[in-house]
C-alpha positions as CSV (number, residue, x, y, z in Angstrom):
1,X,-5.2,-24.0,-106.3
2,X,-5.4,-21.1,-104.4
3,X,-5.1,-21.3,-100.4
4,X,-6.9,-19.1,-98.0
5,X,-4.8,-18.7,-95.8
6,X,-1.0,-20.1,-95.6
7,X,-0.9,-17.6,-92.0
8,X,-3.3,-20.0,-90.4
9,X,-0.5,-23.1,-91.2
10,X,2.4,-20.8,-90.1
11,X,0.4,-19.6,-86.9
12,X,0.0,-23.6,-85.7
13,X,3.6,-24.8,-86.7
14,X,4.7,-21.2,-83.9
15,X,1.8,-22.9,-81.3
16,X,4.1,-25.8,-81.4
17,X,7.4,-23.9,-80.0
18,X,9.4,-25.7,-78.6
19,X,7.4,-29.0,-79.0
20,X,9.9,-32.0,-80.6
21,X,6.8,-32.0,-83.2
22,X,7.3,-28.8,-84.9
23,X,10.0,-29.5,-87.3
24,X,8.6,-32.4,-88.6
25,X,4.9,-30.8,-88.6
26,X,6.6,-27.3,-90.2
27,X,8.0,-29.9,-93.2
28,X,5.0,-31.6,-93.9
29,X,2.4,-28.5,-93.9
30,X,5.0,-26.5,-96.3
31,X,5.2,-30.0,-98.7
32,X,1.6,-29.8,-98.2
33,X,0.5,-26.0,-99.1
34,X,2.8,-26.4,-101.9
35,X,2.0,-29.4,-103.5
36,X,-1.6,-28.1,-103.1
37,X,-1.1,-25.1,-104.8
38,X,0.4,-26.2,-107.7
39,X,-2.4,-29.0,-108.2
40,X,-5.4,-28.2,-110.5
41,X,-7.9,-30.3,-108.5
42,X,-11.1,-30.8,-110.6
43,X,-13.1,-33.3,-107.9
44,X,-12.4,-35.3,-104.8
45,X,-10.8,-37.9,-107.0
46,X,-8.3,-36.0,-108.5
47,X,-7.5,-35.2,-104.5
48,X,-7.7,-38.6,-103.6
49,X,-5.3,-39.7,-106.5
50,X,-3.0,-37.6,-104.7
51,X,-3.7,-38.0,-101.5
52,X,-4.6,-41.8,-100.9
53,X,-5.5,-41.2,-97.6
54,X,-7.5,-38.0,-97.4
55,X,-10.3,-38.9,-96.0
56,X,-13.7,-36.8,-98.0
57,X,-16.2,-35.3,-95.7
58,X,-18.4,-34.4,-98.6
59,X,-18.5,-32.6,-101.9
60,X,-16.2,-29.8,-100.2
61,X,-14.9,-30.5,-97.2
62,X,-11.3,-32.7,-96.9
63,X,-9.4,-33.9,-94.3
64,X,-5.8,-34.5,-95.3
65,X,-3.5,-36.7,-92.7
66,X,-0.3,-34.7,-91.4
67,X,2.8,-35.7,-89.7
68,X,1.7,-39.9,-90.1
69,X,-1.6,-39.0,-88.9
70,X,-0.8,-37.2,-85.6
71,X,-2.4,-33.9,-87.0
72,X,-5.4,-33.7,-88.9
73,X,-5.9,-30.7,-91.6
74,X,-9.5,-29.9,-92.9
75,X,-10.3,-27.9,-96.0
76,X,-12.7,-26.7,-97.6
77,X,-12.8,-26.9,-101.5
78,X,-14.7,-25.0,-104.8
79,X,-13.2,-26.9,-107.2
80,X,-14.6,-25.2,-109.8
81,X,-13.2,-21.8,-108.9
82,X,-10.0,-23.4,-107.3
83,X,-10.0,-22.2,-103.8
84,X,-9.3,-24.3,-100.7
85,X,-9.8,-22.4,-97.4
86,X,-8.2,-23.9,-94.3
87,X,-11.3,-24.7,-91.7
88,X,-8.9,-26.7,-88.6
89,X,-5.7,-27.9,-87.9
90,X,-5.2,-29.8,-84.8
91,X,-4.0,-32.8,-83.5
92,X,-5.6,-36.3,-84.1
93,X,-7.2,-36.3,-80.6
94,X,-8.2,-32.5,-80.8
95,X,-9.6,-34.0,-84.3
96,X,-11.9,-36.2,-82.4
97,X,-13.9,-33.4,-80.8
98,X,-15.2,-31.1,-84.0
99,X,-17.3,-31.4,-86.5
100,X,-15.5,-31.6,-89.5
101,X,-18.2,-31.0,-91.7
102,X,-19.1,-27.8,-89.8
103,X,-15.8,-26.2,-88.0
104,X,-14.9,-23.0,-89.1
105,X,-11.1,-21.4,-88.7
106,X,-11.0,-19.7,-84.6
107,X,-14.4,-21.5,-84.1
């Protein structure tokens, strides 16, 4: 797949500086961009095969679980071109407050 974009990842792991989270959150979104990129995802199933816990929004959007759930990734998907494009990363309880059907990267 290819992943629009791997700066909005790197730019979250720096917001978390200094926080005991980062390492930890820096491993499991770099396991996570690359296992995603290699993967030839055809439908939600072949992500949820993958990712048992993803939870599916709809036909595009994804929410993957990161760090045991205390951050929350959502993506948007064209399977049949192979894109994902990173919509929000946050923390679970940030997660609670969008829309993840409709947010939109910076909105």
């Amino acid at each position: 797949m290819r992943i629009i974009a791997r700066s909005t990842l790197l730019a979250f792991v720096e917001s978390l500086s200094g926080h005991k989270d980062q390492p930890a959150v820096k491993a499991a979104l770099s396991a996570w961009f690359a296992e995603a990129k290699k993967a030839r995802w055809q439908s939600t199933a072949d992500v949820k095969r993958t990712y048992a816990t993803a939870s599916i929004v709809s036909a595009e959007r994804i929410v993957f679980n990161v760090k045991g759930n205390a951050y929350r990734l959502v993506v948007a998907v064209d399977f049949e071109k192979g894109i994902v494009w990173i919509k929000w990363i946050g923390t679970h309880k940030d997660y609670d407050r969008i829309d993840a059907a409709r947010v939109n990267h910076g909105k």
